[in-house]
KOLLO-161459 format. One record per residue (C-alpha): x, y, z; residue in three letters. Coordinates in steps of 0.25 Angstrom, whole numbers, plus 5000, padded with zeros to 4 digits. Example, Ala and Ser with C-alpha at 12.3 -4.5 7.8 and 13.67 -1.06 7.14 Angstrom:
% residues 2
r c1: 5049 | c2: 4982 | c3: 5031 | aa: ALA
r c1: 5055 | c2: 4996 | c3: 5029 | aa: SER
This chain:
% residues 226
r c1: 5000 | c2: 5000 | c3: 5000 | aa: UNK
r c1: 5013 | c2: 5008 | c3: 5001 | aa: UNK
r c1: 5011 | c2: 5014 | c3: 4986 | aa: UNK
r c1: 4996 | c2: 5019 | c3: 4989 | aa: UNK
r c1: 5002 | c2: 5028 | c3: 5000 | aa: UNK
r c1: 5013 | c2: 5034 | c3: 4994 | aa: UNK
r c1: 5005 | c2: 5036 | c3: 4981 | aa: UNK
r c1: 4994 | c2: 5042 | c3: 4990 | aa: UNK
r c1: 5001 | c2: 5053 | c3: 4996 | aa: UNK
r c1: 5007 | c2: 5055 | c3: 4985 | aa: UNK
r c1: 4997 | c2: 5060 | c3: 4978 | aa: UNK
r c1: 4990 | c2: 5067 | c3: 4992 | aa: UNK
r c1: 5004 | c2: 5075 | c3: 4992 | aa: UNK
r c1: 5001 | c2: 5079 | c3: 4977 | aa: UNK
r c1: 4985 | c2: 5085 | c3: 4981 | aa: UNK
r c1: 4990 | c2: 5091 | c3: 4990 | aa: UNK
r c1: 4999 | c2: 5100 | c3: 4984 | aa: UNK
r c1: 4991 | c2: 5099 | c3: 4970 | aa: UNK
r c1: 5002 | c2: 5101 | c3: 4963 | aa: UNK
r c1: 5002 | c2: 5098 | c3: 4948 | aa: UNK
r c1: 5010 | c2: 5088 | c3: 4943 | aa: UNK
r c1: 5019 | c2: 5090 | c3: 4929 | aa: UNK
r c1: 5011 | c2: 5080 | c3: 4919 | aa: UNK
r c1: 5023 | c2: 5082 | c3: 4910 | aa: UNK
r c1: 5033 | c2: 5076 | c3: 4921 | aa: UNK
r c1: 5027 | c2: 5063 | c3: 4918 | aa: UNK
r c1: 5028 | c2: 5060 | c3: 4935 | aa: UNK
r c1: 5018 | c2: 5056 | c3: 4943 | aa: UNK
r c1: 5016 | c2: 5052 | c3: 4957 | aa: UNK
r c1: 5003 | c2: 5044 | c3: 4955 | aa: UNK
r c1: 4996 | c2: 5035 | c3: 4946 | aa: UNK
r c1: 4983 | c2: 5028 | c3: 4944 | aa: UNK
r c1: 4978 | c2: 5016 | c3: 4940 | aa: UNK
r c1: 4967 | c2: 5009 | c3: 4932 | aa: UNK
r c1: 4962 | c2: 4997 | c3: 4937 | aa: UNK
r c1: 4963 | c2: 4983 | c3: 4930 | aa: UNK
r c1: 4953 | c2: 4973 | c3: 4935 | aa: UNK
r c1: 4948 | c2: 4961 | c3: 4930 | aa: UNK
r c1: 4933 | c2: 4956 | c3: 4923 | aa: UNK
r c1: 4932 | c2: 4962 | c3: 4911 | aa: UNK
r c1: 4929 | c2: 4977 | c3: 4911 | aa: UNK
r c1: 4937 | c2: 4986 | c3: 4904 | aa: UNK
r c1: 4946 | c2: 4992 | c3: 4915 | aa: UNK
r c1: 4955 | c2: 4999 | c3: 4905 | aa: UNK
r c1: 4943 | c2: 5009 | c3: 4902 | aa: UNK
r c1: 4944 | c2: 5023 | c3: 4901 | aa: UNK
r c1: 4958 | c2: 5024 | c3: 4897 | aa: UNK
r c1: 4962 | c2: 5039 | c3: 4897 | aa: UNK
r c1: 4953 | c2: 5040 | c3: 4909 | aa: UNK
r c1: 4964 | c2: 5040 | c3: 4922 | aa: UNK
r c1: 4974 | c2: 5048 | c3: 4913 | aa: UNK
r c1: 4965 | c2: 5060 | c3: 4912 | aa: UNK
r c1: 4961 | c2: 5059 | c3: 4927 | aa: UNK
r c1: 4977 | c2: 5058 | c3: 4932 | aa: UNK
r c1: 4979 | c2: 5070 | c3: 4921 | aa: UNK
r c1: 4967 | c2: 5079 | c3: 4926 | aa: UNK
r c1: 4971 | c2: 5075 | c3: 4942 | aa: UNK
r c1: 4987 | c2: 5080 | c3: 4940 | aa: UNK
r c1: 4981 | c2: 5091 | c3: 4932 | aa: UNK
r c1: 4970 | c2: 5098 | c3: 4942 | aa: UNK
r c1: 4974 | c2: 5090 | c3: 4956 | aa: UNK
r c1: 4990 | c2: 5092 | c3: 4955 | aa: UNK
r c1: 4991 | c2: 5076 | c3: 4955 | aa: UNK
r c1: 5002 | c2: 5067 | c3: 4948 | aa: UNK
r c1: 4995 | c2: 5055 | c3: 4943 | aa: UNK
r c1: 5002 | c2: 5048 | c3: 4931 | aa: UNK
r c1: 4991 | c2: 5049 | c3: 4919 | aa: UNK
r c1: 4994 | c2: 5035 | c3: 4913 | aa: UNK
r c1: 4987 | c2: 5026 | c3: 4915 | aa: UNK
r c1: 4990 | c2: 5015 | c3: 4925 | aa: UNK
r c1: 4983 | c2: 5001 | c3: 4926 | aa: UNK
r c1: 4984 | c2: 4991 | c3: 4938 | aa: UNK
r c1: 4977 | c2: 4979 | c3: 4940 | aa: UNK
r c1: 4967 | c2: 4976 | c3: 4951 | aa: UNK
r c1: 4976 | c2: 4966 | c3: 4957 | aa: UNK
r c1: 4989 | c2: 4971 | c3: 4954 | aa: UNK
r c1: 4999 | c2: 4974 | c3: 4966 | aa: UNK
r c1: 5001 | c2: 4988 | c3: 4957 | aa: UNK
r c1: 4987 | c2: 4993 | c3: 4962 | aa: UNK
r c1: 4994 | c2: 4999 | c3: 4974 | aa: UNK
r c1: 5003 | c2: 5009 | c3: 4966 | aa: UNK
r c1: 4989 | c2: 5017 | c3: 4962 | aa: UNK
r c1: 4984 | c2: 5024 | c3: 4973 | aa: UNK
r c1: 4971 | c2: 5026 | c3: 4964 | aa: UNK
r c1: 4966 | c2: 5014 | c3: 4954 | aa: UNK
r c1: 4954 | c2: 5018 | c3: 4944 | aa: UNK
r c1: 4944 | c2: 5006 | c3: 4939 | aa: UNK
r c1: 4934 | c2: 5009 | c3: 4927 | aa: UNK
r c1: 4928 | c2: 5000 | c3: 4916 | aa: UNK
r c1: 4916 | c2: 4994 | c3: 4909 | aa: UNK
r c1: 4910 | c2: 4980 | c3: 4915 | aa: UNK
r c1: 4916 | c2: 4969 | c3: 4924 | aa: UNK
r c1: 4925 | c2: 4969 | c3: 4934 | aa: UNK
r c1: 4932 | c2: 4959 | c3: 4943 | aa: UNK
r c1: 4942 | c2: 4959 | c3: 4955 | aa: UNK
r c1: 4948 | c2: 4945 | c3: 4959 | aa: UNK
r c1: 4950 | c2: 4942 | c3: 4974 | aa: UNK
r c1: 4964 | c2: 4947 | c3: 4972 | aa: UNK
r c1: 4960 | c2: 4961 | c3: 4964 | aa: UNK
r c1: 4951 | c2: 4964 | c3: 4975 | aa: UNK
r c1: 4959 | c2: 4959 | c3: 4986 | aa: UNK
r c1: 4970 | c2: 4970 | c3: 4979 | aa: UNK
r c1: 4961 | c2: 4980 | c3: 4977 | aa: UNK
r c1: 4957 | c2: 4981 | c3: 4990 | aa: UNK
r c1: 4971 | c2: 4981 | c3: 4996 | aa: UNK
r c1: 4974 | c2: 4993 | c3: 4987 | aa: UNK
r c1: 4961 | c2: 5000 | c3: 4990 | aa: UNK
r c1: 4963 | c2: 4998 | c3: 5005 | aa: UNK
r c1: 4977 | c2: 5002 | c3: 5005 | aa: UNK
r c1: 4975 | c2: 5016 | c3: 4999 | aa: UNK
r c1: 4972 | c2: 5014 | c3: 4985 | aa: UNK
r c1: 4959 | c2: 5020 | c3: 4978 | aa: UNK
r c1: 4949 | c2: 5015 | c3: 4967 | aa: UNK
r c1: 4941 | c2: 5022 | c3: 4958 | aa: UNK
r c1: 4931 | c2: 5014 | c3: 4949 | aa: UNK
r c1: 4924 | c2: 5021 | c3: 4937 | aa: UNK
r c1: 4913 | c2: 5012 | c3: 4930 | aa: UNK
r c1: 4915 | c2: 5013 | c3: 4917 | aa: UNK
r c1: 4901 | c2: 5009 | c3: 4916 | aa: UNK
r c1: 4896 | c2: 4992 | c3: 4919 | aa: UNK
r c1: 4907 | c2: 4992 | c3: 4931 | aa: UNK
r c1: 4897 | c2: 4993 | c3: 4942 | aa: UNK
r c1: 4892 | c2: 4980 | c3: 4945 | aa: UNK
r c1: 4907 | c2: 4976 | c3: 4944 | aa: UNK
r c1: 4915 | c2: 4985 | c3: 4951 | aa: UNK
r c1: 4904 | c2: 4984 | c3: 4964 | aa: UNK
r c1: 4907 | c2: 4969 | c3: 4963 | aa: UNK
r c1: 4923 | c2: 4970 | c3: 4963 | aa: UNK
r c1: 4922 | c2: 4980 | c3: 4972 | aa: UNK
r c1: 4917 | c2: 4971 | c3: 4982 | aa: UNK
r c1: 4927 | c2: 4961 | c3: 4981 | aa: UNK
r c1: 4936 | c2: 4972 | c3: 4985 | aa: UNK
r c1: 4929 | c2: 4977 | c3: 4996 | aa: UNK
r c1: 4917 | c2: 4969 | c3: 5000 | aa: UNK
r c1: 4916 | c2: 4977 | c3: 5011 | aa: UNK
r c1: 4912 | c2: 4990 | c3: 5004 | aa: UNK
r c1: 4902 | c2: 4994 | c3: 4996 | aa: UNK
r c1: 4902 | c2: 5005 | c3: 4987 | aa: UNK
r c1: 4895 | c2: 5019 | c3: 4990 | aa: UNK
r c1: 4891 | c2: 5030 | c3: 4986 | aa: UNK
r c1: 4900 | c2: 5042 | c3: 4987 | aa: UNK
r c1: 4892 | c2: 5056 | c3: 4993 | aa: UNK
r c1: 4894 | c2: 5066 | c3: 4983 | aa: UNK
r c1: 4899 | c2: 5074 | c3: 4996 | aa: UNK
r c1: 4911 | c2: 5063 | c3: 4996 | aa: UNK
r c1: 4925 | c2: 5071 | c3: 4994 | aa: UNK
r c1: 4928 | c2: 5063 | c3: 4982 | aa: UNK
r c1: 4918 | c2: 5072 | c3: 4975 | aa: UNK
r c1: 4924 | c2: 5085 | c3: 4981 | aa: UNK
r c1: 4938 | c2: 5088 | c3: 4977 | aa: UNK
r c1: 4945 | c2: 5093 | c3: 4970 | aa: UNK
r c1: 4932 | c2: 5094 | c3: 4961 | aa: UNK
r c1: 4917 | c2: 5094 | c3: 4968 | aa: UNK
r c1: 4905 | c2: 5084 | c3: 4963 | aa: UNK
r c1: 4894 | c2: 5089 | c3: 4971 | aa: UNK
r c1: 4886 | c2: 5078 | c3: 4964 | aa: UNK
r c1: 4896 | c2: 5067 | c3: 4964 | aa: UNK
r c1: 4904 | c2: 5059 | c3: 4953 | aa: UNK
r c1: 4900 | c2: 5065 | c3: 4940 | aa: UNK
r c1: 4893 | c2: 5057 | c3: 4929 | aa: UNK
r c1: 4901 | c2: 5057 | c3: 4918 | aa: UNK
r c1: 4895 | c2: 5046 | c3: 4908 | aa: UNK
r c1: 4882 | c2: 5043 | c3: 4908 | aa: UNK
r c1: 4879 | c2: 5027 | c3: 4907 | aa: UNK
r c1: 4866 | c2: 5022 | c3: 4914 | aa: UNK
r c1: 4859 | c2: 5034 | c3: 4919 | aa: UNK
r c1: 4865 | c2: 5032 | c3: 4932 | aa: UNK
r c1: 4869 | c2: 5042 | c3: 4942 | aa: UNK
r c1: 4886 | c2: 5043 | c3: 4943 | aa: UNK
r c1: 4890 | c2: 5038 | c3: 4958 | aa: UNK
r c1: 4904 | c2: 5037 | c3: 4964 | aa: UNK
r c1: 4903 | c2: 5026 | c3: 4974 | aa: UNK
r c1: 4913 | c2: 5020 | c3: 4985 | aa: UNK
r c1: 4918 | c2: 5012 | c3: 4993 | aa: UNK
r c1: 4925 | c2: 5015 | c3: 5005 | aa: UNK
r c1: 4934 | c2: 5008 | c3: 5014 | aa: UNK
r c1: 4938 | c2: 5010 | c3: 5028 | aa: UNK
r c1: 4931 | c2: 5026 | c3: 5024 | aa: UNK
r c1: 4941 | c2: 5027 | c3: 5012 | aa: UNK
r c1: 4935 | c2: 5028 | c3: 4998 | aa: UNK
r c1: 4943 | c2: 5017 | c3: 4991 | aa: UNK
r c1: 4935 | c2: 5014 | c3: 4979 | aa: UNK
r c1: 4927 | c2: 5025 | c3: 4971 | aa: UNK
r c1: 4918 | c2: 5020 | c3: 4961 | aa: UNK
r c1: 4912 | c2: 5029 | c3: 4950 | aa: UNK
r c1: 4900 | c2: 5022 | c3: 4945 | aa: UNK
r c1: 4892 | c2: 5029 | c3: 4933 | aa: UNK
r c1: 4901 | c2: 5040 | c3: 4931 | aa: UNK
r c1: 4912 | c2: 5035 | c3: 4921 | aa: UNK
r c1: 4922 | c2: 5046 | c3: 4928 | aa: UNK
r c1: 4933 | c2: 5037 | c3: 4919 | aa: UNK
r c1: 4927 | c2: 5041 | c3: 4906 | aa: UNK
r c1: 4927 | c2: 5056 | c3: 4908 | aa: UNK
r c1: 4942 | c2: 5056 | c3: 4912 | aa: UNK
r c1: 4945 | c2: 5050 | c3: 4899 | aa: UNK
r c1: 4951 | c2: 5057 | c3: 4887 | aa: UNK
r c1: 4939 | c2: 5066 | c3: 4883 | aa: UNK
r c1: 4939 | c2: 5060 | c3: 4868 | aa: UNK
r c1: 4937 | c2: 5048 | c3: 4875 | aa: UNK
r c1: 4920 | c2: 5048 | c3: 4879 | aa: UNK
r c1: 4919 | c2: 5065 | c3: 4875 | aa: UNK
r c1: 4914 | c2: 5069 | c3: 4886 | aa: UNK
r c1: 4913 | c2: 5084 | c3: 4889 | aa: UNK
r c1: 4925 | c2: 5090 | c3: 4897 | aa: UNK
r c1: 4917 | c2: 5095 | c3: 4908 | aa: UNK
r c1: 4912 | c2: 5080 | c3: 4911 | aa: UNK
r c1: 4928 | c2: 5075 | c3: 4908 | aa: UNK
r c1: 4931 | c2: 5085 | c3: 4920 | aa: UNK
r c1: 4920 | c2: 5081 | c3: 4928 | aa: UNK
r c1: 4927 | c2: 5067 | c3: 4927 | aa: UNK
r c1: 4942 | c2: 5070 | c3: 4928 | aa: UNK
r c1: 4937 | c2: 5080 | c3: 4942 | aa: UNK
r c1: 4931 | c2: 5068 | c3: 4948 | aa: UNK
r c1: 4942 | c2: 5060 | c3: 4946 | aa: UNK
r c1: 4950 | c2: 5070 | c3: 4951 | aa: UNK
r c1: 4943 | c2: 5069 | c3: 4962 | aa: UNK
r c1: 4942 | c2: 5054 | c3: 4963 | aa: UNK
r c1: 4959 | c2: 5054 | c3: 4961 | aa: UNK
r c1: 4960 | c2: 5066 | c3: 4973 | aa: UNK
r c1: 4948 | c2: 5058 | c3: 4983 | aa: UNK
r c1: 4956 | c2: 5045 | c3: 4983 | aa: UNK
r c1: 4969 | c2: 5053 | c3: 4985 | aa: UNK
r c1: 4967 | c2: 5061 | c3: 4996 | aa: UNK
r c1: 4954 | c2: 5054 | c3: 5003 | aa: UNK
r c1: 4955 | c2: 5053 | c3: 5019 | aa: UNK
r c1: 4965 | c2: 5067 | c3: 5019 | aa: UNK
């Protein structure tokens, strides 16, 4: 769990003094990860999506995470160099014993999960969450919660930003020992409005909604508990 730490204050030291990093130096202090799992769905989704969030985070928080891409696998021992992982895809999903038993070690030790249904991931993700922690249940986040506070505001909570079954956005979590360590974006598709605008075209004033809750999302699970 050593790794978690250092990276984690790492990146408490860099809020704190909101310093812009040089992009051009091509050195960070921090990277973040895409989760591989197993079953099917299409983890690789969204492929443009964590590199304009980690550029619109070192650009308007002063942060220095690396913009390419990184990829771990659930069960891989590297899952602890990533102080933040992020989940998204369409369809199935499955953790094995050992994927949960590993997640839960690294969610427990420090480390934060985000999940963005890419739409048809529900039913999944709240099955394979279980295995995880079988404890928890996930909640739903009051739109009071800090996570939707700062640096940007949502007075009405996460942000719809594609439409799919004409179901309210919701940002659910679950919660261990008070710590959020897993926060689920269901009927939102945060993912797709950080991707390269050609990608799904969507207004810039929608991209931005998106990006800023990232923004959010990435400072919450940095600096929670302070």
């Amino acid at each position: 769990m050593k790794l978690i730490t250092k990276y984690t204050l790492i990146l408490l030291a860099t809020f704190s003094i909101l310093s812009i990093q040089d992009v051009n130096a091509q050195s960070y202090s921090l990277k973040i990860a895409k989760l591989k799992y197993r079953g099917g769905g299409d983890w690789y989704a969204n492929p443009t999506a964590l590199k304009n969030l980690a550029k619109f985070c070192n650009q308007q928080l002063g942060t220095s995470i690396d913009p390419l891409e990184a990829v771990v696998d659930v069960a891989s021992p590297e899952i602890f160099r990533y102080p933040f992982i992020h989940m998204t895809g369409h369809g199935n999903v499955v953790f094995s014993r050992e994927d949960a038993e590993n997640l839960r070690n690294y969610l427990i030790g420090g480390g934060f999960l985000h999940i963005d249904d890419n739409y048809g991931m529900d039913v999944f993700v709240r099955t394979e969450m279980k295995k995880v922690f079988p404890e928890l249940s996930f909640v739903d986040l009051p739109f009071s919660h800090p996570i939707y506070q700062k640096p940007y505001r949502f007075t009405g909570g996460i942000p719809k930003i594609h439409e799919h079954d004409s179901k309210a956005a919701q940002g659910l979590g679950l919660l261990y020992e008070g710590r959020l360590v897993c926060y689920y974006t269901f009927e939102t598709d945060l993912g797709d409005g950080w991707e390269d605008q050609e990608v799904h075209n969507d207004p810039e004033e929608m991209r931005q909604k998106a990006l800023q809750m990232g923004a959010n999302i990435v400072q919450f699970a940095f600096t929670q508990g302070l």
